[in-house]
C-alpha positions in Angstrom: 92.4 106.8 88.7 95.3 108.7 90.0 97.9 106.0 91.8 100.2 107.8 94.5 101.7 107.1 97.7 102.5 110.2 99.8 102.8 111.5 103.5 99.2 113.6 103.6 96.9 114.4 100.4 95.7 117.1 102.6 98.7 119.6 102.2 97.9 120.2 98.4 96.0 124.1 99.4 99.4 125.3 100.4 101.5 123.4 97.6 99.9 124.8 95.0 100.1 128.3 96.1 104.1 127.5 96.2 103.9 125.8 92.9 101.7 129.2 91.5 104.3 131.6 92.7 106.8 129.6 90.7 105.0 129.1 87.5 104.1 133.0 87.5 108.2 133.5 87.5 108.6 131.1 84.5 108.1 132.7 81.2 110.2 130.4 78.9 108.2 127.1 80.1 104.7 129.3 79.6 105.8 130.0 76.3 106.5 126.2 75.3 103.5 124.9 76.8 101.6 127.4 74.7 103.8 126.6 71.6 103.0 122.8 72.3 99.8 123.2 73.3 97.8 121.7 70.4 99.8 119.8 69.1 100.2 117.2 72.9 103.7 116.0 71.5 103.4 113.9 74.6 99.7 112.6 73.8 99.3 108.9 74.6 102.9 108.7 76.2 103.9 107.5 79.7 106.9 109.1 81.3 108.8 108.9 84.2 110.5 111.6 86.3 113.0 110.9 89.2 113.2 114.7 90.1 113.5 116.7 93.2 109.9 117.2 94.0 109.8 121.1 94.7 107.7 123.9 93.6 109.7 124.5 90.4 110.0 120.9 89.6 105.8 120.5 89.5 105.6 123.6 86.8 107.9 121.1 84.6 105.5 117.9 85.7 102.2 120.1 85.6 103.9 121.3 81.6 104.2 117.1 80.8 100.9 116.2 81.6 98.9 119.7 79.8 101.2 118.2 76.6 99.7 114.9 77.0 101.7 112.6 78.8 100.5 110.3 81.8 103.3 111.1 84.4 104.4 109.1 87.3 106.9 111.0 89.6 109.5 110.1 92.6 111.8 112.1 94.5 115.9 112.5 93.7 116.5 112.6 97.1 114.8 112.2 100.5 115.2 115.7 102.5 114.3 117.4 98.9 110.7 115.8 98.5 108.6 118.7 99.8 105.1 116.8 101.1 102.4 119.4 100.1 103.9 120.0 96.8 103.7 116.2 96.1 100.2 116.5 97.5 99.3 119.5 94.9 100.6 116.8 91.9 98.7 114.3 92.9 95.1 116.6 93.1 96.9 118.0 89.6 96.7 114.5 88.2 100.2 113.6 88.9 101.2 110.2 89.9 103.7 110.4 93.2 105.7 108.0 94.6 107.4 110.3 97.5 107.3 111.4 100.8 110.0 113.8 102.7 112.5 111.4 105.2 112.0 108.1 103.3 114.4 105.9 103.7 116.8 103.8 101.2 114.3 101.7 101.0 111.3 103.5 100.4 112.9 105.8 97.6 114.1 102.4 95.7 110.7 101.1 96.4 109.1 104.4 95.0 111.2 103.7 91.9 110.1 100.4 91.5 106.2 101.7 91.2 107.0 104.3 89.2 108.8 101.9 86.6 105.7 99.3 86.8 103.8 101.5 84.7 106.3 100.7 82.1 107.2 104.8 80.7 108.3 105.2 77.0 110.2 108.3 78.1 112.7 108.8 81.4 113.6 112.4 83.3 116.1 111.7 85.7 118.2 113.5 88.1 121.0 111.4 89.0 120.9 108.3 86.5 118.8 106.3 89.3 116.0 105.5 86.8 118.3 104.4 84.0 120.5 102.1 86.1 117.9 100.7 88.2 116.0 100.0 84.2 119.5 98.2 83.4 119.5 96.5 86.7 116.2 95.3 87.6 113.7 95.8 85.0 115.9 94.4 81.2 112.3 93.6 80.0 111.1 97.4 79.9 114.3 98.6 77.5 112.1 97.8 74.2 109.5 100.0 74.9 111.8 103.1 76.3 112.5 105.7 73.6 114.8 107.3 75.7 115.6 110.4 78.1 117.2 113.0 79.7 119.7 113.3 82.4 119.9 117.0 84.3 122.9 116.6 86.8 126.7 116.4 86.6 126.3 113.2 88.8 124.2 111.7 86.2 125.8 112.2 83.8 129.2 110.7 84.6 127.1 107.3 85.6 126.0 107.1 82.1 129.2 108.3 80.4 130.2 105.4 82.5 127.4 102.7 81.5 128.3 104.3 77.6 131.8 103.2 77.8 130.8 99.2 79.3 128.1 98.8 76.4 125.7 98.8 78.5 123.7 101.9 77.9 120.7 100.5 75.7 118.7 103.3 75.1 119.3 107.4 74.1 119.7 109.5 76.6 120.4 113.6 76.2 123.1 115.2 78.2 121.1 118.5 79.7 123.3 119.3 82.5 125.9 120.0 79.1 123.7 122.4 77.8 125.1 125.8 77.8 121.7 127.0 78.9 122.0 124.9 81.9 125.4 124.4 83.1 126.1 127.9 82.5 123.1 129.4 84.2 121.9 126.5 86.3 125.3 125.0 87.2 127.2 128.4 88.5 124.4 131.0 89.1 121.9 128.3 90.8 124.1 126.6 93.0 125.7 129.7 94.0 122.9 131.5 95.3 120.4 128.0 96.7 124.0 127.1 98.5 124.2 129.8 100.2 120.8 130.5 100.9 120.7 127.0 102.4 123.7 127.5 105.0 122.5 131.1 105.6 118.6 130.8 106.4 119.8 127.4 108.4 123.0 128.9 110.7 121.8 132.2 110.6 125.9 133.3 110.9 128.1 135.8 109.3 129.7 134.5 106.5 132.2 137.3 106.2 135.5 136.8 107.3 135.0 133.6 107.3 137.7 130.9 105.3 135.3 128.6 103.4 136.5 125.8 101.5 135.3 125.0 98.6 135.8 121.4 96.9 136.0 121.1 93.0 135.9 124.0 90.7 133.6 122.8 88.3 130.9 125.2 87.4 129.2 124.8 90.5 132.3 125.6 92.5 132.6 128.3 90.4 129.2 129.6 91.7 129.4 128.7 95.1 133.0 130.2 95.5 132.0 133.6 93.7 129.2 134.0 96.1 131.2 133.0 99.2 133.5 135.9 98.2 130.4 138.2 97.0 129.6 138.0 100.9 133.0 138.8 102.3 134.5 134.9 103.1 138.1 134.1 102.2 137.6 131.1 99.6 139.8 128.4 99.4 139.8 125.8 96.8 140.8 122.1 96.7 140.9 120.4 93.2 142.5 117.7 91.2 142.6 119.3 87.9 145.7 121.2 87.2 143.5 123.8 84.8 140.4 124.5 86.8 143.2 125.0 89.8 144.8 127.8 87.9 142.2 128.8 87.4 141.1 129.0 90.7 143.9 131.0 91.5 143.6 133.3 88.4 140.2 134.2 89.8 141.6 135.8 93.4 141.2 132.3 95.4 144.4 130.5 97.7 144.2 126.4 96.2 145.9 123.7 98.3 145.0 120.2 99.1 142.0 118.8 101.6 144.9 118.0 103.7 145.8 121.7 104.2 142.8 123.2 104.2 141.4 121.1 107.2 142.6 122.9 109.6 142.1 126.2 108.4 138.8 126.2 107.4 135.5 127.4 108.8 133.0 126.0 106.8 133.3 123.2 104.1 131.4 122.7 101.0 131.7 119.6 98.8 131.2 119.8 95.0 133.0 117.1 92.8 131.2 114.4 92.4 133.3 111.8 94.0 133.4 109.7 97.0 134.9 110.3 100.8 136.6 114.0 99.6 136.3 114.6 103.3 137.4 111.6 105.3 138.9 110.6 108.4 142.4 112.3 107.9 140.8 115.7 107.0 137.9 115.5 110.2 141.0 114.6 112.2 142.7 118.3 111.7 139.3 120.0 111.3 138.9 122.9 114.3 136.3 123.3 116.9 132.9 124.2 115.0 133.5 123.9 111.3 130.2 123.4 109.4 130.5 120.9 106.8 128.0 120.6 103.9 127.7 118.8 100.6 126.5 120.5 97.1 126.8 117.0 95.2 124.2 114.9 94.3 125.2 112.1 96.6 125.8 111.9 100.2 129.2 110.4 99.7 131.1 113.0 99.4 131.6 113.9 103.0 132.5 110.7 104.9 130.1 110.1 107.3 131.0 106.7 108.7 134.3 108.1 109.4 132.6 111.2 110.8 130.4 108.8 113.2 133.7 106.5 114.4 134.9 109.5 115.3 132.5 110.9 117.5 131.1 110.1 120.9 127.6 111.3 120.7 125.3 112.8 117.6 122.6 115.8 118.6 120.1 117.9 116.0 120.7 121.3 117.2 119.0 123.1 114.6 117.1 122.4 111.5 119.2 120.6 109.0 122.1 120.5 111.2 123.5 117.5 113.2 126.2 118.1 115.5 129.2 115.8 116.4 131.1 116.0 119.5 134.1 114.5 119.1 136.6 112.5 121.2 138.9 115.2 122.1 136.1 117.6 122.6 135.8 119.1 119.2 132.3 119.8 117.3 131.6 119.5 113.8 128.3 120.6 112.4 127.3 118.8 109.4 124.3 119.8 106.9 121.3 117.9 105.8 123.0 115.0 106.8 125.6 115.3 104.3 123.0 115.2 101.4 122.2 117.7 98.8 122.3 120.8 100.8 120.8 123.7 98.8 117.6 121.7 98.3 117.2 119.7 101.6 118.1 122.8 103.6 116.6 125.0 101.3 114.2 125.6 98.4 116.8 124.6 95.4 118.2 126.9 92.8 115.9 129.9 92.3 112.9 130.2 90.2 114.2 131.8 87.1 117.3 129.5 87.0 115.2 126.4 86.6 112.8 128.0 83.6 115.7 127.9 81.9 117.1 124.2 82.6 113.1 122.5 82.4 112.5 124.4 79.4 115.8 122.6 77.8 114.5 119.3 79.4 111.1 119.3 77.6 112.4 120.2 74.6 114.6 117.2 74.7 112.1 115.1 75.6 110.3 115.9 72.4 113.6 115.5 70.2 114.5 112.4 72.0 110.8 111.3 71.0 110.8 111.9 67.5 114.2 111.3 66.5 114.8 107.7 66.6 118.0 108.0 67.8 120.5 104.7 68.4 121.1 103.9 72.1 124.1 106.2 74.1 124.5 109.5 75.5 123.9 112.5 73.2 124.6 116.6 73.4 121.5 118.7 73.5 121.4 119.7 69.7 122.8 123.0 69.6 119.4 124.6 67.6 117.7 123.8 71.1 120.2 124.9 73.0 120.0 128.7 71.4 116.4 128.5 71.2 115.6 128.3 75.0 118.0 131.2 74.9 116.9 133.0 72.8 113.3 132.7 73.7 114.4 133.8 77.8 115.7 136.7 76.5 112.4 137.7 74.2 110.9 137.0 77.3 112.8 139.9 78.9 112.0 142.5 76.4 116.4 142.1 75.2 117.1 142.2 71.1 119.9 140.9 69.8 122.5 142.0 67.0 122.2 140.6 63.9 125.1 140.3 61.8 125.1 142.0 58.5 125.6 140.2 55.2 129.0 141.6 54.9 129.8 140.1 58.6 128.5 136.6 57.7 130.5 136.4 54.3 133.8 137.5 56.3 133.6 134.7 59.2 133.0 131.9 56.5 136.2 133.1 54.4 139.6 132.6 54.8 140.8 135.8 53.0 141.3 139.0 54.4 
């Protein structure tokens, strides 16, 4: 008997035609599931996925259960959880602990069911799994053989736990993967972020100055499209290399502080706490639309945002407006949460073949290979394979290097 707790079974006709449209654009994962397919690596296995619970997102699900695992899913984030495609899991066989606007209570509650089924193997998306495991539930690290992590966020939390001692099971790095962070990270965030802000403000984005905070590889992305569409980009960082960086690539850098009052729009990207804060809101001009690419909604301020204001209104989908003492109006997005997939579908289709092929492949290595508890690189063999195999997939041959070639690169004589 299927176990699930979501908003209306009844929506799964139209989720599945949304999770269809995906799977039809995801060659890589079609070819694992048929590579895996008799084989059920997963057979017998329980696994757990703390995932944003979106069309693509159920092809990766859908993928874990045809490979034999029993799979019991809940939502990364509360505007992300999209209700009928929860509802097509769940008639697919798929456990589901979600529904779209729960509150911080209900997604740690969800978590809490999902973990009762005690899983050998964890998908997260944000390290919530893993430190809620280490937190609340000590007596279910035996049985965990470990997992994977997708998101920059993640993946500092458990770089973190690593360095305390705490970390007491393996868990693969996939948002380190080169055929994630350099596919997923820049080109997926570039275009869902802007796709976001553009279907929900439905304004011109050239000639606009957007600011853009961090210039990690999703800065990267969402800076090169800002620019792609005509904006002036500024960029605020901390790191003296990614700044020049920055610069080298065509973009003005200064600090939060100077940017405030310049800016038209606002996009957060670092992975830290309050980068916009009280200071920063207090300079901000009439109109500026703030919005938040990072996993958590901590990166814009909000309390400060609130003591600031004198009255809160929704004036279109996805987008709360302030009205501030001195008459000012800032829009903020999503609520400050992840914007590209609560005011939008997420990174597009082909983007996330890649990064949920690289996740079920680790799930299958972290399986068999018995590794010792800490945070581990996707092994560089899978890594090129998922490449390789996207690019078979597109009809693209590659060079091989001759014998000659090989025999020069390994010697240290001209």
């Amino acid at each position: 008997m299927i176990d699930f707790s979501i908003a209306d079974p009844g929506l799964a006709g139209p989720g599945q035609k949304k999770i269809d449209w995906a799977w039809s654009y995801m060659p890589v994962l079609q070819i694992l599931r048929n590579k895996y397919a008799a084989s059920k690596p997963f057979d017998g296995l329980t696994m757990a996925a703390c995932l944003h619970l979106e069309a693509k997102t159920a092809c990766l699900l859908n993928t874990l259960r045809d490979l034999g695992a029993t799979v019991f899913a809940a939502g990364s984030n509360p505007l992300s959880t999209q209700d009928d495609i929860c509802a097509a899991l769940v008639a697919s066989g798929i456990h589901v602990f979600s529904h779209h606007g729960m509150n911080n209570d209900e997604y740690s509650d969800n978590l809490r069911r999902v973990l009762n089924y005690t899983p050998s193997l964890i998908i997260d998306d944000g390290a919530d799994l893993v430190a809620m495991i280490h937190e609340e539930r000590k007596d279910l690290l035996p049985g965990i053989l470990g997992g994977n992590e997708e998101t920059t966020s993640g993946v500092k939390r458990l770089k973190a736990m690593e360095k305390d001692g705490v970390l007491s099971f393996p868990m693969i790095s996939v948002n380190d993967a080169k055929s994630k962070y350099l596919f997923d990270n820049r080109y997926g965030t570039g275009q869902s972020v802007w796709d976001a802000l553009l279907r929900s403000t439905n304004l011109l984005i050239a000639g606009k100055k957007v600011v853009v905070a961090g210039y990690g590889w999703c800065g990267r992305g969402v800076a090169m499209r800002a620019a792609a569409l005509g904006a002036h980009v500024i960029i605020v960082e901390v790191d003296p290399h990614k700044a020049f960086e920055a610069i080298m690539d065509g973009y003005e850098v200064m600090s939060m502080t100077d940017a405030a009052p310049r800016g038209d729009m606002f996009l957060t990207l670092t992975g830290n706490i309050k980068v916009i804060r009280k200071e920063h809101l207090e300079l901000m001009k009439d109109g500026v639309i703030l919005g938040n690419a990072g996993h958590f909604d901590v990166e814009i301020c909000i309390p400060d945002l609130e003591d600031l204001s004198i009255s809160k209104i929704t004036t279109r989908d996805n987008i709360e407006t302030y009205l501030m003492k001195n008459g000012r109006r800032i829009h903020l997005m999503a609520q400050g949460r992840l914007v590209n997939l609560a005011a939008g579908d997420g990174h597009p289709v082909e983007i996330m073949d890649l990064s949920f092929a690289t996740q079920l492949e680790c799930a299958i290595f972290v399986k068999d290979a018995g590794l010792k508890p800490g945070l581990y690189d996707v092994p560089p063999d899978i890594d090129g394979s998922v490449m390789r195999t996207k690019l078979k997939s597109m009809d693209i041959e590659l060079e091989d290097l001759t014998e000659e070639q090989q025999k020069y690169l390994q010697s240290w004589k001209e």
